[in-house]
C-alpha positions, 0 to 999 in steps of 0.5 A: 863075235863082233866082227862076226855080227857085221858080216852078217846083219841079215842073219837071224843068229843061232848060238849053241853052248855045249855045257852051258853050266848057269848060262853066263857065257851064253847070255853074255854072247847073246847080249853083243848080238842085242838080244836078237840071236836065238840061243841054245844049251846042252846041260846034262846037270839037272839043277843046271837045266832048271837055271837055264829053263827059268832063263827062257833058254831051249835046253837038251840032255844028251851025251856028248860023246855018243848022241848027234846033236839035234840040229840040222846040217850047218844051222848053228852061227856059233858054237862055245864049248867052254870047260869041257873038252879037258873032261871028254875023251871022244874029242873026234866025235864031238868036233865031227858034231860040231863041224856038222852043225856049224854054217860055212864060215861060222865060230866056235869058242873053245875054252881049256886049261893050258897045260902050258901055263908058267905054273904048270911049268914051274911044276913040273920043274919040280916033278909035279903033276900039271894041275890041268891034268890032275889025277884026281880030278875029272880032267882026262886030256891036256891041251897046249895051244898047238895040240888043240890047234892040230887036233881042230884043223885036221883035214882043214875043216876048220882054221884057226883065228885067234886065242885069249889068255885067262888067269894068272895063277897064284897073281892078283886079280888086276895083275892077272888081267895085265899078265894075260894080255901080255903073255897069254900063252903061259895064262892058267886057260886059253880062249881059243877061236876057230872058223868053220871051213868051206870044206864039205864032208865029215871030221870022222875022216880022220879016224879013218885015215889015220891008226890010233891006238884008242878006238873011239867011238864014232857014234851011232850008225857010223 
């Protein structure tokens, strides 16, 4: 994002998290822009809304999966969906919604537990379920880095930057933020950046061109 905040000093920045919880990633982005970025959030959790509204923070209920996002068309800077999309199972609506809102050559932060990861491996060495996807929990997909590349580069709206390993399962904590460094893809959740395409049109395409076996919904009037 500091990267970001270079090429574009004239901008007034709008930063949107989706899912925003307490607030902590949406305040830390905010902060590297020094306050000056305006920032928004969508919670349906009501304790969660009240938290981010006693922060002075625009908050929205919506479903995800069905509603548009109240924001015009390539408005928002940067997107962060962090610790969500494992829960969600119309990914191609919400990444169409994201697409939509993102300005050309603007960022979204995704973050998601890596199925990938050393201990789900060595777990399923032994015939166990990934934790990233458990059945008792409300998790209902799994991402590897190359799944959620393929899936958020589809018909190249969007191009992959770069990606950050986060926790080492079972290690200590400073032993952890060594390991994520050195070897991030076998990290317990991955931080991953993407950059919005000068491609117009709409995500949604893909669910035309393409047969899956799951009719997802495309959201209203679609």
């Amino acid at each position: 994002m500091k990267k970001y905040k270079e090429k574009n000093l004239l901008n007034e920045y709008k930063i949107l998290d989706l899912g925003a919880g307490n607030g902590t990633d949406l305040l830390s982005a905010k902060n590297i822009f020094n306050d000056s970025a305006k920032i928004y959030a969508l919670e349906y959790y009501e304790p969660y809304q009240k938290n981010l509204m006693q922060q002075e923070i625009e908050v929205f209920s919506l479903n995800l999966e069905r509603d548009r996002l109240p924001f015009d068309d390539a408005s928002i800077d940067i997107v962060i969906i962090n610790q969500v999309l494992e829960h969600t199972k119309d990914i191609f609506w919400i990444l169409s919604e994201i697409i939509r809102v993102l300005r050309l050559n603007g960022i979204v932060i995704i973050g998601v537990p890596n199925l990938a990861s050393l201990h789900n491996r060595i777990g399923l060495l032994f015939g166990m379920q990934p934790t990233s996807i458990e059945t008792l929990s409300g998790h209902v997909r799994g991402f590897t880095l190359p799944g959620l590349k393929r899936v958020c580069e589809e018909n190249e709206y969007l191009d992959f930057q770069y990606r950050f390993g986060c926790n080492f399962y079972l290690f200590p904590v400073k032993v952890a933020r060594k390991l994520e460094c050195l070897l991030p893809a076998f990290a317990f959740g991955m931080i991953v950046c993407f950059t919005r395409t000068e491609k117009l049109g709409s995500y949604l395409e893909v669910l035309e061109e393409n047969f899956y076996e799951t009719l997802y919904y495309k959201g209203e009037n679609q």
